[in-house]
BALOBA-1460 file (C-alpha; in Angstrom, 3 decimals):
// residues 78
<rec num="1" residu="x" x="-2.312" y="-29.617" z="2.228"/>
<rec num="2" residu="x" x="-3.115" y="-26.408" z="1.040"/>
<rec num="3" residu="x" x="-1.385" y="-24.635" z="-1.543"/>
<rec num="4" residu="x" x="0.477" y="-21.021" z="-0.846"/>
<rec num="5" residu="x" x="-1.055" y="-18.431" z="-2.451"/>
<rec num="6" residu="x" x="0.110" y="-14.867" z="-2.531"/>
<rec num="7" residu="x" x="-2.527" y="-12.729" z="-0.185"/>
<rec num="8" residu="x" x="-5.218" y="-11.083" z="-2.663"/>
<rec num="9" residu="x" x="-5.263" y="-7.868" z="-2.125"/>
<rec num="10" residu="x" x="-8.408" y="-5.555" z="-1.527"/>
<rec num="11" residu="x" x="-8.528" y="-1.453" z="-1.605"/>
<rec num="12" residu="x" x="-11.032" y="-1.349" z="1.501"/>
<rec num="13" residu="x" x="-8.873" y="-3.717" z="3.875"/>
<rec num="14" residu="x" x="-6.204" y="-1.416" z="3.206"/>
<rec num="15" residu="x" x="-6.539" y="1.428" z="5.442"/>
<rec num="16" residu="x" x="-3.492" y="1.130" z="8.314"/>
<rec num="17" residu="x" x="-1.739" y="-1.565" z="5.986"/>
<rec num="18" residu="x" x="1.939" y="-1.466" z="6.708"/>
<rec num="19" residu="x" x="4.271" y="-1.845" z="4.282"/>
<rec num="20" residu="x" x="8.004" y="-1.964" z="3.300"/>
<rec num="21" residu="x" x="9.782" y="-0.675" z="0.204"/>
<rec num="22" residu="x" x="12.096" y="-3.080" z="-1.477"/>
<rec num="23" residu="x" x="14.441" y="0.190" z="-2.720"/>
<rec num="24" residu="x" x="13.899" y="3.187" z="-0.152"/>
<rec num="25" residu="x" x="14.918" y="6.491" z="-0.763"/>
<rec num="26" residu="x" x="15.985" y="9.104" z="1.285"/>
<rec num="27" residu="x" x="15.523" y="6.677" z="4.492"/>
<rec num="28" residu="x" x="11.765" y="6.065" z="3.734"/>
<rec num="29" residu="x" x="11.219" y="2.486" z="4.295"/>
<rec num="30" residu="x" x="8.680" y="1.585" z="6.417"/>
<rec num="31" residu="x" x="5.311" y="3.058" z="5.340"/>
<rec num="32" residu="x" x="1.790" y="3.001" z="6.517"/>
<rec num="33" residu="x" x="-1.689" y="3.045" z="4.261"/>
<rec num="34" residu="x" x="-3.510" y="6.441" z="5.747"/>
<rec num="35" residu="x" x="-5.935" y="7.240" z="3.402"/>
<rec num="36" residu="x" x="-8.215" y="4.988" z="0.807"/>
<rec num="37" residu="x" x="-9.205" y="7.379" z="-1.743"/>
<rec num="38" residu="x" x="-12.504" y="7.107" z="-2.542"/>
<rec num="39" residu="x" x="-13.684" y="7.607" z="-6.586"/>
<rec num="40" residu="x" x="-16.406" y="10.770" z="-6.918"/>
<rec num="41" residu="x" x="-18.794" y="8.518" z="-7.868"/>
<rec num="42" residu="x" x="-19.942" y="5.647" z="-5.575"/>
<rec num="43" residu="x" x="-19.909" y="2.978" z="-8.227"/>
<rec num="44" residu="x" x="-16.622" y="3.736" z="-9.900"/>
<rec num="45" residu="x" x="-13.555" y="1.619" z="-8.666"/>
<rec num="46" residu="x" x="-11.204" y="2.654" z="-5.597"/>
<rec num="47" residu="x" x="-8.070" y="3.409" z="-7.218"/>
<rec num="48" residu="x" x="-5.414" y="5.307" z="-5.405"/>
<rec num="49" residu="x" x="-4.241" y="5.108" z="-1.643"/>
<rec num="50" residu="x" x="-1.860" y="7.631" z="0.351"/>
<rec num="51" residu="x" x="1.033" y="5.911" z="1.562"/>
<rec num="52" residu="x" x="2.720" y="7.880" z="4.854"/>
<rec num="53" residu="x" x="6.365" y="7.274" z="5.554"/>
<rec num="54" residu="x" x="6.927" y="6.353" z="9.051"/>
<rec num="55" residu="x" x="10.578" y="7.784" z="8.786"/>
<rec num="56" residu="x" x="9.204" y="11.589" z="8.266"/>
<rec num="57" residu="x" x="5.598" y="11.034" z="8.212"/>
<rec num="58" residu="x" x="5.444" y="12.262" z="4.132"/>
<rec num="59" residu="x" x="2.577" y="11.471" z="2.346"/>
<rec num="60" residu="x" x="2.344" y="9.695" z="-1.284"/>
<rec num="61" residu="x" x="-0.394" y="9.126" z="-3.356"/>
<rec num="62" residu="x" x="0.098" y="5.697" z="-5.546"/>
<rec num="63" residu="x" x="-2.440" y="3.559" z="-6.909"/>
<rec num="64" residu="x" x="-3.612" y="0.791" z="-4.596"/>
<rec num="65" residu="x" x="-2.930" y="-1.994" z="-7.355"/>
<rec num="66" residu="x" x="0.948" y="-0.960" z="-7.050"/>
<rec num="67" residu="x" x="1.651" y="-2.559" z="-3.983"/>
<rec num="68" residu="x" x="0.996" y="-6.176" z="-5.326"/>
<rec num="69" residu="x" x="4.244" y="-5.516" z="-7.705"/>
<rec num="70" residu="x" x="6.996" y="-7.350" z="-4.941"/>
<rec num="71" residu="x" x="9.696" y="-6.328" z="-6.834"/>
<rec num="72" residu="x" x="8.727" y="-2.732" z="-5.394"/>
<rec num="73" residu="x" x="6.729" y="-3.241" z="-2.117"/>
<rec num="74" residu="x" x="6.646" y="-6.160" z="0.804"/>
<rec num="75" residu="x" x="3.767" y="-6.221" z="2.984"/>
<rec num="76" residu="x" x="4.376" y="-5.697" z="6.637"/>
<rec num="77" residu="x" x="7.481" y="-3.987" z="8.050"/>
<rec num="78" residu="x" x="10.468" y="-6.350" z="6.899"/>
């Protein structure tokens, strides 16, 4: 049987992402990746991605690596 392994995740299968926030504030919960923010340079890493609240439709930049941490974010709309 296959193990269970968390989902790896990748900055350019992010785009339209939804996600959850474990704590939300100000009745932001369910968010939505809009934007992958690409590096100036081609060859540098992707590291940041704009979040939009579904709520009020506010934008937040975080970096993409951030949304692994569960004790902050839950993929999908929980």
């Amino acid at each position: 049987m296959p193990s269970k392994q968390k989902n790896l995740l990748s900055p350019k299968k992010l785009l339209l992402t939804k996600w959850t926030a474990v704590h939300p504030s100000d009745k932001r919960k369910h968010f939505l990746v809009s934007k992958v923010i690409l590096p100036d340079l081609p060859q540098q890493a992707i590291e940041y991605v704009e979040l939009e609240a579904v709520f009020d439709k506010q934008i937040q930049r975080i970096l993409w690596r951030d949304l692994s941490n569960s004790a902050v974010w839950l993929q999908g709309w929980v």
